[in-house]
FIKOLZA-1660 file (N, C-alpha, C; in steps of 0.1 Angstrom, whole numbers, plus 5000, padded with zeros to 4 digits):
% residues 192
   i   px   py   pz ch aa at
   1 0450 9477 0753  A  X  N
   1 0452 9480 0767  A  X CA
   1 0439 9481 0774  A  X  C
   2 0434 9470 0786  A  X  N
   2 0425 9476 0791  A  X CA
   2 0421 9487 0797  A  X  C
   3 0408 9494 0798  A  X  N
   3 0408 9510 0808  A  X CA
   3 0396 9501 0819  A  X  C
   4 0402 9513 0827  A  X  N
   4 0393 9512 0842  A  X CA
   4 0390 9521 0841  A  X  C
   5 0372 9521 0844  A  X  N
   5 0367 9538 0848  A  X CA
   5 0373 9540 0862  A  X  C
   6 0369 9547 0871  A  X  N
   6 0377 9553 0883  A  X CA
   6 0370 9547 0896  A  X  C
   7 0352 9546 0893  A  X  N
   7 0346 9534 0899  A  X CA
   7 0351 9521 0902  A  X  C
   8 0353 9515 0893  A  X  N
   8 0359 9500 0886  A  X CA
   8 0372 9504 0898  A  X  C
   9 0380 9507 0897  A  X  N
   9 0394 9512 0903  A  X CA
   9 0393 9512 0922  A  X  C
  10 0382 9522 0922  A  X  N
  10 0381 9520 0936  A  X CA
  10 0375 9512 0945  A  X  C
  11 0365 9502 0935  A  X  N
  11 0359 9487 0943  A  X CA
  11 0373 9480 0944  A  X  C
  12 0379 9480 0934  A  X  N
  12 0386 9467 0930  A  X CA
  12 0401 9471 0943  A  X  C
  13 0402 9483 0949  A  X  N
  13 0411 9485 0959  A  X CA
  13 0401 9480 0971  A  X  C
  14 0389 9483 0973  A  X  N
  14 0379 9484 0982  A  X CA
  14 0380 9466 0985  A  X  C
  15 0379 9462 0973  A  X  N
  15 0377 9445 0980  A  X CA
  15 0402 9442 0982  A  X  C
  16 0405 9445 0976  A  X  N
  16 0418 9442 0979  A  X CA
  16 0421 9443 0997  A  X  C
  17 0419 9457 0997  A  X  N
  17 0419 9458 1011  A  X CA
  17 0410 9451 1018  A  X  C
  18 0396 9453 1020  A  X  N
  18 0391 9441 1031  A  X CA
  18 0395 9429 1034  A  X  C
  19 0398 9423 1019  A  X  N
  19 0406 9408 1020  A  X CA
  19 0417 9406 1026  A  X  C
  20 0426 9418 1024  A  X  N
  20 0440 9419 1031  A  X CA
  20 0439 9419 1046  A  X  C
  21 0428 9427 1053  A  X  N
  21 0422 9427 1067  A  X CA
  21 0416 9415 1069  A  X  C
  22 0410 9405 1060  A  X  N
  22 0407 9396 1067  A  X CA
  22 0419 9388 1070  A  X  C
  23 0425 9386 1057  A  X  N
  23 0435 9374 1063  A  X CA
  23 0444 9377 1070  A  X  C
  24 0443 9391 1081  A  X  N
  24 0451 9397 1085  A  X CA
  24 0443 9391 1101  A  X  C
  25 0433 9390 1103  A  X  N
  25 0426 9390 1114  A  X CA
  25 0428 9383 1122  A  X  C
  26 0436 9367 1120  A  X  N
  26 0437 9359 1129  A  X CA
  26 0455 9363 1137  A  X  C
  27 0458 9372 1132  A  X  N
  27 0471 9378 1145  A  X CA
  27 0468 9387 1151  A  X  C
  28 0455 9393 1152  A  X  N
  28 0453 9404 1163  A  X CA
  28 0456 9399 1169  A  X  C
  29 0450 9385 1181  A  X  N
  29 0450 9381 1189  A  X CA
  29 0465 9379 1197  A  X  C
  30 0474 9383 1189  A  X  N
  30 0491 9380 1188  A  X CA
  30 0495 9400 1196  A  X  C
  31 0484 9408 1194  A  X  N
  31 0489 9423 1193  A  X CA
  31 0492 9427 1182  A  X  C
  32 0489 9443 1186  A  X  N
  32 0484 9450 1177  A  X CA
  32 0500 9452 1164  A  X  C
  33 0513 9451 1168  A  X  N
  33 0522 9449 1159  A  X CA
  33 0522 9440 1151  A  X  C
  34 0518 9427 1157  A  X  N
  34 0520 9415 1145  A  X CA
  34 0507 9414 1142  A  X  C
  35 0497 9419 1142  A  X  N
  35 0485 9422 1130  A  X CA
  35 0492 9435 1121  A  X  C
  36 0495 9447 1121  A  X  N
  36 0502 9453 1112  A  X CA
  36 0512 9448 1107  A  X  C
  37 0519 9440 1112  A  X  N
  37 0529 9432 1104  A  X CA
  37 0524 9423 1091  A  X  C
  38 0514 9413 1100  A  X  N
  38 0508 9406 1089  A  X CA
  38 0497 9412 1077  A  X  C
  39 0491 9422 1082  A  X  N
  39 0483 9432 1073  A  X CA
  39 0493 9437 1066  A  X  C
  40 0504 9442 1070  A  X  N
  40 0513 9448 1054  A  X CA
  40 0520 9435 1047  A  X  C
  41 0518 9424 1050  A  X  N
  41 0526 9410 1041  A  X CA
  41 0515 9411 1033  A  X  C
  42 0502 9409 1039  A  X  N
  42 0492 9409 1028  A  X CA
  42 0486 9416 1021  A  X  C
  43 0487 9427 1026  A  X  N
  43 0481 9437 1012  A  X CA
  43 0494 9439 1000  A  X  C
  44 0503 9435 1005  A  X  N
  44 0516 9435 0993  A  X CA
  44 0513 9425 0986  A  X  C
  45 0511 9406 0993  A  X  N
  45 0509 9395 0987  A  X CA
  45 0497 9393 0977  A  X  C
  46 0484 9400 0981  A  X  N
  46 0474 9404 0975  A  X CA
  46 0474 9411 0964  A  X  C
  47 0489 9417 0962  A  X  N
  47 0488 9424 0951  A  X CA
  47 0487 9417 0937  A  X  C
  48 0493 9406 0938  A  X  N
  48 0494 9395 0931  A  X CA
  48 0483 9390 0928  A  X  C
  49 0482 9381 0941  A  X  N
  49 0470 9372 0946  A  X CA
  49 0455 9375 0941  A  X  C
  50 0451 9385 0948  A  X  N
  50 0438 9393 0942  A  X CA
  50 0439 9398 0930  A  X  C
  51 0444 9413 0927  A  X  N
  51 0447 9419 0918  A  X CA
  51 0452 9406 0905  A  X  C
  52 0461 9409 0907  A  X  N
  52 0462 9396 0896  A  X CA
  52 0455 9388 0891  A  X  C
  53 0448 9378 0902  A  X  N
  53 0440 9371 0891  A  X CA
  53 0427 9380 0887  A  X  C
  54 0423 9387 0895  A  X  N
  54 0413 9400 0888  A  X CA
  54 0415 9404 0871  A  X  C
  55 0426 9408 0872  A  X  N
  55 0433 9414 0861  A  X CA
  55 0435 9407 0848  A  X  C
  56 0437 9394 0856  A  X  N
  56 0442 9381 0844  A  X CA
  56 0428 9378 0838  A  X  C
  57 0416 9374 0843  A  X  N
  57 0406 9377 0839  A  X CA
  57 0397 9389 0830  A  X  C
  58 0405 9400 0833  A  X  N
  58 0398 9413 0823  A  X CA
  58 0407 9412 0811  A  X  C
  59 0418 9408 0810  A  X  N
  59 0430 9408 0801  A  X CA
  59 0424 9397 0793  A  X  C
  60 0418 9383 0791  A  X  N
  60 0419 9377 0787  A  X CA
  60 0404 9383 0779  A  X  C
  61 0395 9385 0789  A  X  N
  61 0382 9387 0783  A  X CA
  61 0383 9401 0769  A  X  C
  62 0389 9410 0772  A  X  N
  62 0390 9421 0764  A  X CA
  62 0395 9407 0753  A  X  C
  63 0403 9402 0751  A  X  N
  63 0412 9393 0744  A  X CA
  63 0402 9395 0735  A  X  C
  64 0391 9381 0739  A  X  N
  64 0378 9381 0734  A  X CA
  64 0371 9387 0729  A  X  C
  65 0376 9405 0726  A  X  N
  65 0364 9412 0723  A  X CA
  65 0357 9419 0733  A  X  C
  66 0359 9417 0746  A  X  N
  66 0342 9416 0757  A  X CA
  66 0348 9431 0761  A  X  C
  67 0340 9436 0764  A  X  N
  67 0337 9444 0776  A  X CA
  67 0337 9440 0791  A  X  C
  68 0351 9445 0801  A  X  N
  68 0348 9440 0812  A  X CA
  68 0354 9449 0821  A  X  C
  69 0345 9446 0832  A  X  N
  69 0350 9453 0844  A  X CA
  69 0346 9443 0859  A  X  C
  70 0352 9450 0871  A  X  N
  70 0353 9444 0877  A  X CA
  70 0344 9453 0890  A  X  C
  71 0335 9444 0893  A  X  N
  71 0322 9444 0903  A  X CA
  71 0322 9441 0918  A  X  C
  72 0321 9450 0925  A  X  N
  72 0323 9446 0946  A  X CA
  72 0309 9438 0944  A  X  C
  73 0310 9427 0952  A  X  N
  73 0300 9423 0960  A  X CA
  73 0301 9427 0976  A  X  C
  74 0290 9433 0980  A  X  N
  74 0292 9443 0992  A  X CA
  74 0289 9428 1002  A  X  C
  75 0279 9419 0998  A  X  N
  75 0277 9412 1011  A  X CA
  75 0291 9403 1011  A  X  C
  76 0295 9399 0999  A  X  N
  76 0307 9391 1002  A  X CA
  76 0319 9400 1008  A  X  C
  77 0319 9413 1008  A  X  N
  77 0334 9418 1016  A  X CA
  77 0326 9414 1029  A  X  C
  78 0311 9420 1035  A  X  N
  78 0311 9417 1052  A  X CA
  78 0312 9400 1055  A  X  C
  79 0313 9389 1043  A  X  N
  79 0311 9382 1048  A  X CA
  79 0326 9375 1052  A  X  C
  80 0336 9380 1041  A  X  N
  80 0350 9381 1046  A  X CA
  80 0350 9383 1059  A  X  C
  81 0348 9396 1060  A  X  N
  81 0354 9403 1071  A  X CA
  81 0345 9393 1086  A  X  C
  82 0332 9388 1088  A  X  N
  82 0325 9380 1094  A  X CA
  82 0330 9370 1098  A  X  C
  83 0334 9363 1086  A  X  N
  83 0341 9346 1089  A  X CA
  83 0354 9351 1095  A  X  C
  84 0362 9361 1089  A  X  N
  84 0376 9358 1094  A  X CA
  84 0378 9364 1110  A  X  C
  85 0369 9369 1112  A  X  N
  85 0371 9378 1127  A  X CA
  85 0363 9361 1133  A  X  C
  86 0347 9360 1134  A  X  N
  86 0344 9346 1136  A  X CA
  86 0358 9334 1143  A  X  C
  87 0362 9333 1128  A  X  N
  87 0365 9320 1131  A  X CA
  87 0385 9322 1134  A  X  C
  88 0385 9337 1140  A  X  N
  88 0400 9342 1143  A  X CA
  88 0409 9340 1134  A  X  C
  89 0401 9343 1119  A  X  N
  89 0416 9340 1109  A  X CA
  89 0414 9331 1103  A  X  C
  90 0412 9315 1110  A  X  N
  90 0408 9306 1103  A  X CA
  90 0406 9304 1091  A  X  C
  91 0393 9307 1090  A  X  N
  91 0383 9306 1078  A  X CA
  91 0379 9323 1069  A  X  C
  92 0386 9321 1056  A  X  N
  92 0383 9337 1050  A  X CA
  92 0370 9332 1035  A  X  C
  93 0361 9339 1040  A  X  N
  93 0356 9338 1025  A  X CA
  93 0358 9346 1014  A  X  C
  94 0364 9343 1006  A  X  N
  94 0374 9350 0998  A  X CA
  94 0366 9355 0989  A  X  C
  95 0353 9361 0986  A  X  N
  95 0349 9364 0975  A  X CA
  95 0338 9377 0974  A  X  C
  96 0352 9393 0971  A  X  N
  96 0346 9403 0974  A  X CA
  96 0341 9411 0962  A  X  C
  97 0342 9401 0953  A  X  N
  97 0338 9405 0937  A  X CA
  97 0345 9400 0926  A  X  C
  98 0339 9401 0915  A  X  N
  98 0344 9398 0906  A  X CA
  98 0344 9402 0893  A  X  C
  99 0349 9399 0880  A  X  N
  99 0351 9406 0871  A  X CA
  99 0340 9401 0854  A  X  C
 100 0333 9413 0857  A  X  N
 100 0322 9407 0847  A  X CA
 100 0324 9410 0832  A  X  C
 101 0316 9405 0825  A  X  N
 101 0324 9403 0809  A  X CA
 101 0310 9404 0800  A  X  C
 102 0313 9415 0793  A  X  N
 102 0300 9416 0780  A  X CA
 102 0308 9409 0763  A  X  C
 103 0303 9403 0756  A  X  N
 103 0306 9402 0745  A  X CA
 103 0299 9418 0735  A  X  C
 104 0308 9420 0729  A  X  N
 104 0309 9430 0716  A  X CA
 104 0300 9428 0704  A  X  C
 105 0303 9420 0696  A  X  N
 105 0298 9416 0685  A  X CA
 105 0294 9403 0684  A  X  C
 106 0297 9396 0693  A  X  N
 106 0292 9381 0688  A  X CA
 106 0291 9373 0700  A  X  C
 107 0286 9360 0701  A  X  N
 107 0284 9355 0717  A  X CA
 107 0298 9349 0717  A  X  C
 108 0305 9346 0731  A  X  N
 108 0311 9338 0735  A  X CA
 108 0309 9325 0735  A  X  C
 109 0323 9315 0734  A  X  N
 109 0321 9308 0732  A  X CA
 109 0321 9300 0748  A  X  C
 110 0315 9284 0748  A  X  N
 110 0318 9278 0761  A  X CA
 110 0334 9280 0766  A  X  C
 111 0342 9278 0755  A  X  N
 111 0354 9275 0755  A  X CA
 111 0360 9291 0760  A  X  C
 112 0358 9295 0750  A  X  N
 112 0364 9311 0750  A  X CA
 112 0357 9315 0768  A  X  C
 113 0347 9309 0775  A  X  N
 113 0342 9315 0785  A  X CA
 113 0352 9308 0796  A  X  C
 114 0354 9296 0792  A  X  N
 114 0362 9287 0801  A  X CA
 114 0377 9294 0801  A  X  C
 115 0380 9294 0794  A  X  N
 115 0395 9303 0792  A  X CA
 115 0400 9311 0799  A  X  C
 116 0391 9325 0797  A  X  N
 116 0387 9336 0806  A  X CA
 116 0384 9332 0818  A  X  C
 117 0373 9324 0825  A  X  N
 117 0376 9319 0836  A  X CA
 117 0388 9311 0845  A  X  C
 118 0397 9305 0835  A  X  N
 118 0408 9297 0835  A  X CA
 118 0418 9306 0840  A  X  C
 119 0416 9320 0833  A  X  N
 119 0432 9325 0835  A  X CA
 119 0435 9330 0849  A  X  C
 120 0425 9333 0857  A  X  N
 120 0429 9339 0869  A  X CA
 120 0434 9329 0880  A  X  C
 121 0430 9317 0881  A  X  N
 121 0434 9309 0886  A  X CA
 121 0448 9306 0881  A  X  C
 122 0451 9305 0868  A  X  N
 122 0463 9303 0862  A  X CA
 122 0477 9313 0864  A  X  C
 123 0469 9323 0864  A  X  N
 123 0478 9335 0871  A  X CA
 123 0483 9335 0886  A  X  C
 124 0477 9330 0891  A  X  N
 124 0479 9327 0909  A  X CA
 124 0492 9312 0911  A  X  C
 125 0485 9304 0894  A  X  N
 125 0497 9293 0902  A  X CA
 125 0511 9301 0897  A  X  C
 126 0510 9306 0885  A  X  N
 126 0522 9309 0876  A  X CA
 126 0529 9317 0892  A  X  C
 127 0525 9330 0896  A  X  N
 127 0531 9341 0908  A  X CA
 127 0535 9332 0915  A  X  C
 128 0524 9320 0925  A  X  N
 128 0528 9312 0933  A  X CA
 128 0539 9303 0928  A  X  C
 129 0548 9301 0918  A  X  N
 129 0557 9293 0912  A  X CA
 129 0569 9305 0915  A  X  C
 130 0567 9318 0908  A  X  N
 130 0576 9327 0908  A  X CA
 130 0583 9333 0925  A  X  C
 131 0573 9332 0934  A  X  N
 131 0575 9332 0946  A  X CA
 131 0586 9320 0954  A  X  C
 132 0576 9309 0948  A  X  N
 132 0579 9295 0955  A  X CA
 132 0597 9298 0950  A  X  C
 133 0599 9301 0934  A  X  N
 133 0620 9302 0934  A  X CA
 133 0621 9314 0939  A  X  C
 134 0616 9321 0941  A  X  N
 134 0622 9335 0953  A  X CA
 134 0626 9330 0963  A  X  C
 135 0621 9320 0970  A  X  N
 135 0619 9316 0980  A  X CA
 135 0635 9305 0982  A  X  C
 136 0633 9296 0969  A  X  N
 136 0644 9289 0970  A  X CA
 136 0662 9297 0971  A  X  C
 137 0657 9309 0960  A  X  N
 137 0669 9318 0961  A  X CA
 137 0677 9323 0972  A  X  C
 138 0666 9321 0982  A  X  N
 138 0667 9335 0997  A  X CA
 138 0662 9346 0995  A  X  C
 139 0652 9348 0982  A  X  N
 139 0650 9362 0982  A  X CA
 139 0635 9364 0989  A  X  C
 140 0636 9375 0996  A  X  N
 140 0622 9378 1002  A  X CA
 140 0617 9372 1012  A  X  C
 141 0622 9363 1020  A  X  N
 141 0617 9355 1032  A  X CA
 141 0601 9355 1030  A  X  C
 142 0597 9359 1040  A  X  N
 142 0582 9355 1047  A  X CA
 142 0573 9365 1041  A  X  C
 143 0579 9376 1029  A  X  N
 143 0568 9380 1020  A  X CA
 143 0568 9370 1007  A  X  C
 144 0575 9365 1006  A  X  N
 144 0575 9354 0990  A  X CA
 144 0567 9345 0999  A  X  C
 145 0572 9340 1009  A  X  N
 145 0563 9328 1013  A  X CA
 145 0548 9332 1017  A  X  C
 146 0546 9347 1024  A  X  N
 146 0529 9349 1025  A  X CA
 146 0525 9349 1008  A  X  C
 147 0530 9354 0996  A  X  N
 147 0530 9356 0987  A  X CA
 147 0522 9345 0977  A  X  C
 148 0533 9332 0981  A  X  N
 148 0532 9320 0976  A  X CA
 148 0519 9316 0977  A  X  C
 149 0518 9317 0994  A  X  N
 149 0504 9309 1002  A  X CA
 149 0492 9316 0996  A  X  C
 150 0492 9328 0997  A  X  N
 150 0480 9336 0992  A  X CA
 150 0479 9334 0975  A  X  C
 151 0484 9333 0970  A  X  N
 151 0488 9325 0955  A  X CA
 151 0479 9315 0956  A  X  C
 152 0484 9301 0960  A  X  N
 152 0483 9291 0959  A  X CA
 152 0467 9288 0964  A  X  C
 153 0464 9299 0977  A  X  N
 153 0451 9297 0982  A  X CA
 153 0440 9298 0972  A  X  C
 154 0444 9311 0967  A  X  N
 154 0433 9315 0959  A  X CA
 154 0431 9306 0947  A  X  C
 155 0440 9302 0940  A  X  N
 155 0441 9289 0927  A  X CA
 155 0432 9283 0933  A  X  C
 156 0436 9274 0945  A  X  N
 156 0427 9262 0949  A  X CA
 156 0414 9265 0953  A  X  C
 157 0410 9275 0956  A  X  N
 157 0395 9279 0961  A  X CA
 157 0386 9285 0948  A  X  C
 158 0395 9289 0945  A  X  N
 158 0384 9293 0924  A  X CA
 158 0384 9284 0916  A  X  C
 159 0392 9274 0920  A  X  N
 159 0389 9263 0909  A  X CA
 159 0374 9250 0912  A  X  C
 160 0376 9254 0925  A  X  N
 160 0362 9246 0932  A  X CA
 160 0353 9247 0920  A  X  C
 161 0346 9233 0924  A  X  N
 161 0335 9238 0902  A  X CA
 161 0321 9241 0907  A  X  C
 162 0321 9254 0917  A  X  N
 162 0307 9256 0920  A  X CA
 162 0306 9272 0918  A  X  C
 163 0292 9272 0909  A  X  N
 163 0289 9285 0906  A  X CA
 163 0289 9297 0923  A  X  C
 164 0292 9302 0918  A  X  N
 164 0299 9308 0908  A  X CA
 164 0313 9312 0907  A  X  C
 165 0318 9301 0910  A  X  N
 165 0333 9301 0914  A  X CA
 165 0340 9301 0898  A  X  C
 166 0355 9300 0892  A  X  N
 166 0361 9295 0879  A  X CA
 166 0359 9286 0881  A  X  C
 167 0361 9274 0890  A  X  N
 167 0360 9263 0885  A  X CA
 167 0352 9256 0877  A  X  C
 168 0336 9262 0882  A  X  N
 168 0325 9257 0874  A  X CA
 168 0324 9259 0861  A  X  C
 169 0331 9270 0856  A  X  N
 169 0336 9280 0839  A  X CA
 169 0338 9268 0834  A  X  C
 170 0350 9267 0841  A  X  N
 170 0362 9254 0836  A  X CA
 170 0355 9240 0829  A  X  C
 171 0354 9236 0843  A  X  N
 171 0347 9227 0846  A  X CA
 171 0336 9222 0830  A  X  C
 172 0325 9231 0830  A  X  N
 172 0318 9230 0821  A  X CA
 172 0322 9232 0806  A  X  C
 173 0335 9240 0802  A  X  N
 173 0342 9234 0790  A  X CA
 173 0350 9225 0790  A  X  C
 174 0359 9220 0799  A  X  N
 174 0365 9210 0795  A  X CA
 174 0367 9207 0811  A  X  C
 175 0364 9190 0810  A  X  N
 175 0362 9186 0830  A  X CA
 175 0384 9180 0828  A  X  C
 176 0388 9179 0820  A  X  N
 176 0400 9174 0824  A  X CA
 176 0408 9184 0826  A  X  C
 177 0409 9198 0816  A  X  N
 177 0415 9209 0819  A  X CA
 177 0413 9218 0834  A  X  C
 178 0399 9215 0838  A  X  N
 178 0397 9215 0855  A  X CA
 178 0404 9207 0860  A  X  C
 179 0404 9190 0859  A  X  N
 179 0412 9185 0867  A  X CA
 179 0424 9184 0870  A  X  C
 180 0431 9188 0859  A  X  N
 180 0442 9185 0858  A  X CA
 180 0446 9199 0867  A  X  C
 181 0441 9211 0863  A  X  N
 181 0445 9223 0868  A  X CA
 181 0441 9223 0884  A  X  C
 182 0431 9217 0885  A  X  N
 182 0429 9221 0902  A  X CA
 182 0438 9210 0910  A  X  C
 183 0440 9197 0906  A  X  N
 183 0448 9188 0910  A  X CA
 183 0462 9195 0914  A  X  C
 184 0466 9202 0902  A  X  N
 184 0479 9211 0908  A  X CA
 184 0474 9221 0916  A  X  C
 185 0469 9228 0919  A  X  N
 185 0462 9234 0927  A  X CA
 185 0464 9229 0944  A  X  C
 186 0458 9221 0945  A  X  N
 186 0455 9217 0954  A  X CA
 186 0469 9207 0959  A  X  C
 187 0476 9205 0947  A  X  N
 187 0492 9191 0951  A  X CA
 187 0496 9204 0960  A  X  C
 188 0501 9213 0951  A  X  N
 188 0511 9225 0954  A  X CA
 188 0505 9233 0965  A  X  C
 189 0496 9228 0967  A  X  N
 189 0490 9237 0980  A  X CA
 189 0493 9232 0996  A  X  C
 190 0494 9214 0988  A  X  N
 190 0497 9206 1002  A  X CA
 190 0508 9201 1004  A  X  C
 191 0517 9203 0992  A  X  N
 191 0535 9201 0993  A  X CA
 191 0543 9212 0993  A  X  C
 192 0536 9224 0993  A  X  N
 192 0544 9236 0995  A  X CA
 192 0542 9240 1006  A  X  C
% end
């Protein structure tokens, strides 16, 4: 079971929440209820979204042996919070930290690093799938569907294969397991 120190715990709410504000930003402009409206879809959808693939990534790494925890980048929460007020919502730059990984006893492998990188994205399509049949059921209206989107966003933007994004992880162990993965990524992004 992995442990969080209490540090670890309160970055990793610290960037949940700013992100949930940013992609909350472009309804102010709508009033002050349908920005709290959409700020509470997303810090619920985030829970998944963020958290999740955070998570999916420490789970897999411990897998491996590693030591990991998860790290705020302070200039990427202001730059969240920058772009999305900026560009009214539009544009979020999604990247308020991430989850670092020591090996134990022996080095990691490319593969085993690609993996680990692999799973968080993988965890966003899987929720984003589980949402998408919520959705078909009638269950949950317009929180399965912010749910989905915020899913699906994040897959498609961590798979990008630029350091230091997953995708580049990927990418550099296996380029078809990238493609194939970000291809879905990005289908399910523009047919959902």
């Amino acid at each position: 079971m992995p442990r969080f120190s209490r540090s670890e715990l309160w970055e990793l709410g610290l960037a949940w929440f700013v992100l949930s504000l940013s992609f909350s930003f472009g309804s102010i402009w709508f009033g002050l209820r349908h920005f709290a409206f959409e700020l509470a879809l997303n810090l619920l959808g985030l829970l998944t979204a963020f958290a999740g693939h955070e998570l999916a990534h420490k789970f897999a790494a411990e897998r491996y042996g590693c030591i990991s925890y998860f790290r705020l980048w302070k200039i990427g929460l202001i730059l969240a919070l920058v772009f999305s007020f900026i560009s009214r919502g539009a544009f979020v730059f999604a990247a308020p930290g991430a989850v670092y990984f020591i090996p134990l006893y022996r080095t990691i492998t490319r593969r085993e690093e690609g993996i680990i990188s692999l799973s968080g994205p993988l965890a966003n399509l899987a929720f984003s799938l589980v949402f998408y049949s919520l959705l078909l059921l009638g269950v949950g209206g317009v929180f399965s569907y912010y749910s989905m989107k915020l899913n699906l966003w994040l897959a498609g933007f961590n798979l990008i294969p630029f350091d230091p994004l997953d995708g580049a992880k990927v990418f550099r162990w296996n380029p078809f397991i990238w493609a194939s993965t970000a291809a879905a990524a990005w289908i399910l992004i523009f047919v959902l």
